[in-house]
C-alpha positions in Angstrom: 0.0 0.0 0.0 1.1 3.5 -0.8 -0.1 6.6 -0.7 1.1 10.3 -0.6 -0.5 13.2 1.3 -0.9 16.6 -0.8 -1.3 20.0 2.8 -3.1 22.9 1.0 0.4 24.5 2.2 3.7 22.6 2.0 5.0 19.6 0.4 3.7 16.2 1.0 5.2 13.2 2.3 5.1 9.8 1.0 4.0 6.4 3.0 4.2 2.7 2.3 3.9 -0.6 3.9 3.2 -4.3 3.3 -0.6 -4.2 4.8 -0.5 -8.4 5.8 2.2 -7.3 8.0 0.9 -4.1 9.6 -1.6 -5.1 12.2 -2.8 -1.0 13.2 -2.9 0.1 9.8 -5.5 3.2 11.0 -2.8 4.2 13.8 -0.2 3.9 11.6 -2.2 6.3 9.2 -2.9 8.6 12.6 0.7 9.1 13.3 1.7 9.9 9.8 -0.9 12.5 9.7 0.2 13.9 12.9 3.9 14.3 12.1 2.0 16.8 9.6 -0.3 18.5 12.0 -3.1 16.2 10.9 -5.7 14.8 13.8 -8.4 12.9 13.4 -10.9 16.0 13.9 -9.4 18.1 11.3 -11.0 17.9 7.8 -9.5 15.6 5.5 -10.3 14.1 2.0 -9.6 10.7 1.4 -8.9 10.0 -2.3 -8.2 6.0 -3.0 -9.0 3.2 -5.2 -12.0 2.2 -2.9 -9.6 -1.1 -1.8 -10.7 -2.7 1.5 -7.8 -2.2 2.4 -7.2 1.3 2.0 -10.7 1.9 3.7 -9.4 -0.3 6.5 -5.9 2.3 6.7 -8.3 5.3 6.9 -9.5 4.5 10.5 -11.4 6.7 12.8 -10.4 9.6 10.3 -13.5 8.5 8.1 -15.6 10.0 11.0 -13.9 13.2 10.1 -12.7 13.2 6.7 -14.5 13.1 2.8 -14.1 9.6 1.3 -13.6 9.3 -2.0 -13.6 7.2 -4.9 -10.8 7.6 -7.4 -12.5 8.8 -10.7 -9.5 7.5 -13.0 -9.8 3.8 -11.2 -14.2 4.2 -12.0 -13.2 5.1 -15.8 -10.9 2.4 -16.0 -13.1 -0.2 -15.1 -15.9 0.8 -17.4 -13.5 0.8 -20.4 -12.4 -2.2 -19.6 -16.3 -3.3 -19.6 -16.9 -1.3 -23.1 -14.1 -3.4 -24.6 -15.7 -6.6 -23.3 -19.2 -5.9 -24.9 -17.4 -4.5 -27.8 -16.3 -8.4 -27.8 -19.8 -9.9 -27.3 -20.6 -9.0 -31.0 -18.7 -12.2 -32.3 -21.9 -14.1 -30.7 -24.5 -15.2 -32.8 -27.1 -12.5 -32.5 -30.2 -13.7 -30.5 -32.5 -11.4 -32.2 -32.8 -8.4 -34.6 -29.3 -7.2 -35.8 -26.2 -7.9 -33.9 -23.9 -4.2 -34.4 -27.3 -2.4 -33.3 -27.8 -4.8 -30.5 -23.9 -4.1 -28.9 -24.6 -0.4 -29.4 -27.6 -0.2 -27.4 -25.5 -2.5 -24.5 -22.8 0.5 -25.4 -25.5 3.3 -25.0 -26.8 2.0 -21.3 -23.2 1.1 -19.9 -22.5 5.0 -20.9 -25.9 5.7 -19.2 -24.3 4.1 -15.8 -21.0 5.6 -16.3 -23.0 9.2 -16.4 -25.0 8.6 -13.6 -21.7 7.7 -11.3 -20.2 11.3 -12.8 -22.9 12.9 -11.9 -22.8 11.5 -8.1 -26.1 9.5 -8.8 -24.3 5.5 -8.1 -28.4 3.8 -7.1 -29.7 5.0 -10.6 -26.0 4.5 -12.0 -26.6 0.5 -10.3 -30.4 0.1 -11.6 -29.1 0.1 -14.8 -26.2 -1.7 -14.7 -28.8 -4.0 -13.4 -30.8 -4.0 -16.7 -27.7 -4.3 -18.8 -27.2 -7.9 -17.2 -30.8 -8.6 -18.0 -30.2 -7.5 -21.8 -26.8 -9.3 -22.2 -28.5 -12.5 -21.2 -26.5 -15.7 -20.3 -26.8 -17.6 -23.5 -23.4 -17.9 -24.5 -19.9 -18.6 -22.5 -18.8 -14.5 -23.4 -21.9 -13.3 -22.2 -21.9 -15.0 -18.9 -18.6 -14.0 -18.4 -19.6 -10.4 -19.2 -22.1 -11.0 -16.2 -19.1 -11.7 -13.8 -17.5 -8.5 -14.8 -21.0 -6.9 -14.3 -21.4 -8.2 -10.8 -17.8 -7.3 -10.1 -18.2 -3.9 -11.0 -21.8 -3.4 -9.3 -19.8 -4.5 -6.3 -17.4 -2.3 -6.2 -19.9 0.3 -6.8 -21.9 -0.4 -3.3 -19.4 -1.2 -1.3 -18.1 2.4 -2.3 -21.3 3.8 -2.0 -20.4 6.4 0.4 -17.1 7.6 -1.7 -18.7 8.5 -4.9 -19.4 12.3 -5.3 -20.9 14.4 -7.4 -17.5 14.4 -10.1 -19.1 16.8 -12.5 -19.5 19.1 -9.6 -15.8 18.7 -8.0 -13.8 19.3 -11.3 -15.7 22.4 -12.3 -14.8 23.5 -8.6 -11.1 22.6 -9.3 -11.2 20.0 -6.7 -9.5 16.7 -6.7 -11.2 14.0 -8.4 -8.6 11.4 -9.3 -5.4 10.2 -7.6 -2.9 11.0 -10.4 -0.6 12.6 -7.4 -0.6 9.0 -6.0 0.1 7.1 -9.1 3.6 9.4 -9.6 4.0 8.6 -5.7 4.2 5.1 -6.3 6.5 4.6 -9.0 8.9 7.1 -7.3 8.6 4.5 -3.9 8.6 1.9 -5.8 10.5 2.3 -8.6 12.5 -0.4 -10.0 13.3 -2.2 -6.8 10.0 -4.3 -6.6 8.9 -4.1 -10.4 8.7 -7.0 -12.2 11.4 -6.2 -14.9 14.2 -6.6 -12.0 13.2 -10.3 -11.9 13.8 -10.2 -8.2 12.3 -11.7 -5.8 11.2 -10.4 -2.1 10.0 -11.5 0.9 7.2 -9.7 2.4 9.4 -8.9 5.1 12.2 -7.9 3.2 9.8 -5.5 1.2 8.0 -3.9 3.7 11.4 -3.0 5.6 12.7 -1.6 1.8 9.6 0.7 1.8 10.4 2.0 5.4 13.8 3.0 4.3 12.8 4.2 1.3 9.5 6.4 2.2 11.8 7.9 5.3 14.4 8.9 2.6 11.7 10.4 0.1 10.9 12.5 3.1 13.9 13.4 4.0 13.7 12.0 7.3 16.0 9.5 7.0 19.1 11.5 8.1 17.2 12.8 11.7 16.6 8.9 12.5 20.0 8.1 12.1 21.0 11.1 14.2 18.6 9.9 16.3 20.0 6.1 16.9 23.5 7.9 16.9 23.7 11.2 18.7 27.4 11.5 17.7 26.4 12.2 14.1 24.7 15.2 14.7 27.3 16.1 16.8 30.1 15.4 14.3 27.7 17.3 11.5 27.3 20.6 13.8 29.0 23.3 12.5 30.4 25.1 16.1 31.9 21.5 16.6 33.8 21.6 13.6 35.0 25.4 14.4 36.7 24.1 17.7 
């Protein structure tokens, strides 16, 4: 898990940990907040992927703070779905013309995506609903267009709460997608745990890489060690170099 806070002042720090080996993610989001100035009953928007996970890392600051749902992941998942009814027409066509048939499925999955943009996600889900209905199960694609479709309505409720009015928000100028968090996680990541290294980790051995390496993102690496080894800081200050 990543993630990057963005103060309306300032510059924002960088966090990351392997979540099956943090036990308190919420107080480990509490006290990186607080090394900010952030506490649980100041205002704060939460902008993720709608993960469980990421829900469970939010903690009590849910209480306080603006869930919500990552616009760029939403989008991407209803391309993905446009491609797979795009891919429905090379089904035999159970009745009236096949191309007009996978436009109209087109046409209603565009209706849903609208509704969520607009911060409507019940009337977005009733006709998601219907789309299943008009796909049908009578081939192998189209029932495995219904598992995408109940996958997707899924995520959709369990992120009821995070889903705002988009349209609203980006005419405001206010944040709607997590592209911030995306640059934050290739720069933590980078090419240490990427597959193109070919190298393998423990989760251990990962999650200890991202401490070192969030801390020295943050520049906060060199006050630990100072920290651990109070003769650092005294070899690094300046009236102790004089004499």
């Amino acid at each position: 898990m990543v993630g990057k806070s963005l103060p309306r002042e300032g510059s924002g720090l960088v966090f990351a940990f392997v979540h099956r080996l943090e036990a308190k993610p919420n107080e480990r989001m509490e006290r990186f907040l607080a090394e900010q100035g952030v506490f649980p009953a100041q205002p704060t928007t939460f902008l993720s992927d709608g993960g469980e996970t990421v829900r469970q890392a939010q903690g009590e600051f849910r209480d306080f703070g603006e869930p919500i749902l990552d616009w760029f992941h939403v989008a991407m998942r209803t391309t993905q779905l446009t491609q797979s009814i795009k891919g429905l027409a090379a089904d035999p066509p159970i009745e009236g013309d096949s191309a007009n048939r996978i436009e109209e499925l087109l046409r209603e999955l565009n209706r849903a995506k609208a509704y969520l943009w607009h911060g409507s996600p019940h009337r977005a889900l009733r006709t998601l609903e219907d789309l299943t209905w008009d796909i049908g199960t009578e081939t192998p694609r189209a029932t495995a267009m219904q598992d995408k479709l109940d996958e997707f309505m899924n995520y959709i409720t369990a992120n009821l709460a995070a889903i705002p009015n988009y349209a609203d928000r980006h005419r405001h100028g206010e944040p709607i997608a997590t592209g911030f968090v995306e640059s934050a996680v290739n720069q933590v990541i980078s090419k240490r745990l990427v597959k193109k290294q070919q190298m393998r980790w423990t989760m251990t051995g990962a999650h200890r890489l991202l401490q070192v390496r969030t801390r020295a993102l943050n520049q906060q690496l060199r006050n630990d060690f100072e920290r651990w080894h109070p003769q650092l800081r005294a070899a690094a200050d300046p009236a102790c170099l004089a004499a």
